[in-house]
N, C-alpha and C positions, 0 to 999 in steps of 0.2 A: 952313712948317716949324713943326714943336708944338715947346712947350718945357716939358721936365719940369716937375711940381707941387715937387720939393724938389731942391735940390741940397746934396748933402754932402761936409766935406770934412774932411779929418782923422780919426780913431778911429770905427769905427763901431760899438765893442761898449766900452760904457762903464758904470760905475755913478752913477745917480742919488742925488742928497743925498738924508738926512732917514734914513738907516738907524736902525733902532731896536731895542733890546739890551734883554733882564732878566737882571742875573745873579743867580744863589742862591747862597746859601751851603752847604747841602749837600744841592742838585738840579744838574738840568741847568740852562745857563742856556738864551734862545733869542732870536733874532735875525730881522726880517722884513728883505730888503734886495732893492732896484730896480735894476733892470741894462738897460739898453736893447742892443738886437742884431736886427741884419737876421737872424738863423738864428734858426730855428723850435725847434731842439735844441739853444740853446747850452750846455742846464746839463743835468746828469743827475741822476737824486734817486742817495743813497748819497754821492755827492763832496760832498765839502769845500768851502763856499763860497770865493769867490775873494780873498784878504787875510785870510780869517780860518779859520785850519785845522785849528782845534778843534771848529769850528762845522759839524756835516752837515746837508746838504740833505735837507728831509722832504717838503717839499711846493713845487710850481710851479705859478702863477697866470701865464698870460699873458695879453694883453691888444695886440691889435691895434692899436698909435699912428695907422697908417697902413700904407698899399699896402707890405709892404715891411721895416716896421719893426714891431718888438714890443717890448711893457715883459715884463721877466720879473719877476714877485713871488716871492722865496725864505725860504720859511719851516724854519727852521733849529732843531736843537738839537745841545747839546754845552757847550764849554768855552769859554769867552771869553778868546782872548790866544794868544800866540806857540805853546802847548803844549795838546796833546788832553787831557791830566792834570790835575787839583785836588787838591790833597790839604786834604782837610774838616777832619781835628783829627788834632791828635798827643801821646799825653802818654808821658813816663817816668818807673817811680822806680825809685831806686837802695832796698836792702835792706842787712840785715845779716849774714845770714847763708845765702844763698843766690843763686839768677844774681840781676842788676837783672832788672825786667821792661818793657816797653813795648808801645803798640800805636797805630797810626797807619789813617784812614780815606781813601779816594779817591775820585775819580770818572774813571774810565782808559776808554780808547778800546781797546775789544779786550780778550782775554782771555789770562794769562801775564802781565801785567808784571812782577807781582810773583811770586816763586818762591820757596817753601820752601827757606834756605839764602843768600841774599841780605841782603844791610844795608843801612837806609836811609845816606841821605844821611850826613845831620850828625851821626850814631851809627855809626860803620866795625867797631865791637867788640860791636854788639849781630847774631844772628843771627834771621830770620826763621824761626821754629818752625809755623808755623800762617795760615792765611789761608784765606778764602772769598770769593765773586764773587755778587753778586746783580744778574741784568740788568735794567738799567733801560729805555732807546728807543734806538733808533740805533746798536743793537751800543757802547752806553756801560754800565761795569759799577761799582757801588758793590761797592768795595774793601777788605775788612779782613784787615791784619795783623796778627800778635801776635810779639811781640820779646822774646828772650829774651839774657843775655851780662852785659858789665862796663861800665857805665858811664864809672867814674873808677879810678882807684888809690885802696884803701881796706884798713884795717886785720882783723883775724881778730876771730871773734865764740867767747867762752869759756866754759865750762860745766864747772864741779868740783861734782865728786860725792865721798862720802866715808864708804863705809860700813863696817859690823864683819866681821871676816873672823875668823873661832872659830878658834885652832890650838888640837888636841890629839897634844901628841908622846903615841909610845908609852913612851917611856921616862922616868923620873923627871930632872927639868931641875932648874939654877939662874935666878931670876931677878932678875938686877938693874937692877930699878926701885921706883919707890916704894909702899911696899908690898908687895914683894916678899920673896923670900925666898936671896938670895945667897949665907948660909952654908951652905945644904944643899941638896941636889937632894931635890924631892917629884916625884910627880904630879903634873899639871898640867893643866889646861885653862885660858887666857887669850883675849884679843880685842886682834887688831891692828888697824889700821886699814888699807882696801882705796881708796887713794887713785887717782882717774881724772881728767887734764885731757881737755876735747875742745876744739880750737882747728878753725875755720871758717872757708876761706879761699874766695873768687872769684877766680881767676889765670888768664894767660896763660899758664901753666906744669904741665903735666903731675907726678902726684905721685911721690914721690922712694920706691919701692914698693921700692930696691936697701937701706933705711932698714931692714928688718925680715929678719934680728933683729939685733937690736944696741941697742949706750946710746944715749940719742940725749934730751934734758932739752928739752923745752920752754919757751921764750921765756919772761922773768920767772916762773920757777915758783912754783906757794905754798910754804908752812913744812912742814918736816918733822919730825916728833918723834920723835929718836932711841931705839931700842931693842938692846939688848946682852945677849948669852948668852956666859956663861962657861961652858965645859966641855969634854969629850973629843973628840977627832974624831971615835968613834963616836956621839955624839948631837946630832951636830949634822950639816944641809948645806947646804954653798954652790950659792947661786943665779948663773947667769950668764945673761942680762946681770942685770944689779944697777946697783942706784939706778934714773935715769930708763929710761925704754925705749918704742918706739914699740910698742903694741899691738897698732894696726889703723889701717888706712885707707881709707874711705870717700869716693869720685869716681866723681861724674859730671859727663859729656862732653856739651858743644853737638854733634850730629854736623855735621863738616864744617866744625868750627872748630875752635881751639888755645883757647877758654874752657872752664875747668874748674871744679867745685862742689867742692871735698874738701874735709875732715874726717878730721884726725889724731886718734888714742884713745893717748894717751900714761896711763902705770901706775907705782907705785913699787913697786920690788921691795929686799927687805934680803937686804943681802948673805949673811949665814948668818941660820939659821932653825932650829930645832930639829926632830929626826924626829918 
C-alpha cells in the first residue's frame, strides 16, 4: 500500500506571512501578498485581494510548491485600508463677500463618486460646482473637486458710495441752507448728494425681491445731511418711497442648493425735491 508524500489537514487555501505594502501619499499605494491554494485559478486579476479591498489585483506569479499545491504571488495596487478611497488634500476659505470656496483631491476606485451637486463630508453647506477624473491604473482615478457655499454664519460686507447729483428746477426756488438764499426764490442750480449703501450677504435664505419698492433702511445706516425747500405746491415734488429704499438687488444661486450670493443697492431719496 503507497502512502501519500503530504498529508493535509485543515485550510487548504491560506495566506502566507511577510506581506508587503508601499503606501503614497498622493499615488496608488501597492502591495505583493502570498497565498497558497490547491486551485490553479484561485485569484483572478481585476478582484480585489482577499482582506484588503482597496488593493486590485494586477499581476499573478504562481509557482508550483509541489504535486498539487501552488504559491500564488499577488501584485497589487490601489488604496491601503478598509476603503477603495483616499482623499490626498483638502483646503477651505471662508470670504467676505461672496460664496466660501474649497477644493479637495482623491484617489477613488471608479468613476462618479463624486457628482456635481454633492457635499463633502465635514462641510454639509458647501456644494460641489466643478470636478474632473484623471485615470491613473487599475480603473483608480485622481479626483478633483471644487466647492463652492457657506462655510459658517458670518456678517454682510459694505460699500458707500457718495456722489454729486446736479438739480436744476425749472422754476425759481428758495433755499434754505447755508449760504443759500431763503428770503427769495432765484434760479437755481445746486448739488445734492446721491447717497448708495451695498450690503453683501452669503445666506441660506433667498432675497427678500417682495422688498422693492418700498422704505426699507439699511442695518446701522451712515449720516444724513438734511435739506429743506420752502415753497408752493407748484414748485415742488414729493417722492415716494422717501428716505431709505431698497434700489436693487443682486443674487446668485448655488444650483441645487438653498446657498445664496446677494447684494442689496439700498439709496436715499428726500422727501420733496424741487421741479
Amino acid at each position: 500500500m503507497s502512502v501519500p508524500a503530504v498529508i493535509e489537514f485543515g485550510e487548504t487555501t491560506f495566506a502566507a506571512p511577510g506581506a508587503r505594502f508601499t503606501r503614497r501619499r498622493d499615488g496608488l499605494d501597492s502591495g505583493t501578498l502570498e497565498w497558497f491554494s490547491p486551485n490553479l485559478a484561485a485569484f483572478t486579476l481585476g478582484d480585489a485581494a482577499p482582506g484588503y479591498s482597496g488593493l486590485i489585483i494586477q499581476e499573478i506569479e504562481i509557482e508550483e510548491d509541489y504535486p498539487g499545491r501552488y504559491v500564488h504571488r499577488l501584485q497589487c495596487l490601489g488604496v491601503l485600508g478598509d476603503k477603495p478611497n483616499r482623499r490626498v488634500k483638502s483646503v477651505f476659505r471662508q470670504t467676505t463677500d461672496t460664496f466660501d470656496e474649497g477644493s479637495e483631491e482623491w484617489i477613488m476606485l471608479g468613476q462618479g463618486v463624486i457628482a456635481v451637486g454633492s457635499t463633502p463630508a465635514a462641510h454639509p453647506t458647501m456644494i460641489c460646482v466643478d470636478r474632473s477624473e484623471e485615470l491613473l491604473e487599475a480603473g483608480f482615478y485622481h479626483v478633483t473637486a471644487s466647492y463652492r457655499g457657506l462655510l459658517g454664519a458670518r456678517g454682510y460686507k459694505r460699500r458707500i458710495s457718495v456722489n454729486e447729483n446736479i438739480i436744476s428746477p425749472s422754476e425759481p426756488v428758495y433755499l434754505n441752507q447755508p449760504g443759500g438764499w431763503p428770503d427769495q426764490a432765484l434760479p437755481s442750480q445746486f448739488s445734492l448728494p446721491k447717497i448708495v449703501v451695498q450690503d453683501s450677504y452669503v445666506t441660506s435664505t433667498p432675497p427678500n425681491t417682495i422688498a422693492i419698492p418700498g422704505m426699507l433702511t439699511p442695518p446701522d445706516p451712515p449720516p444724513i445731511q438734511n435739506f429743506y425747500w420752502e415753497d408752493s405746491m407748484d414748485k415742488i415734488v414729493f417722492n415716494w418711497p422717501w428716505g431709505w429704499k431698497l434700489a436693487g438687488i443682486d443674487a446668485d444661486n448655488i444650483p441645487g442648493s438653498s446657498i445664496w450670493a446677494t447684494t442689496y443697492t439700498y439709496e436715499f431719496q428726500w422727501s420733496v425735491l424741487p421741479r
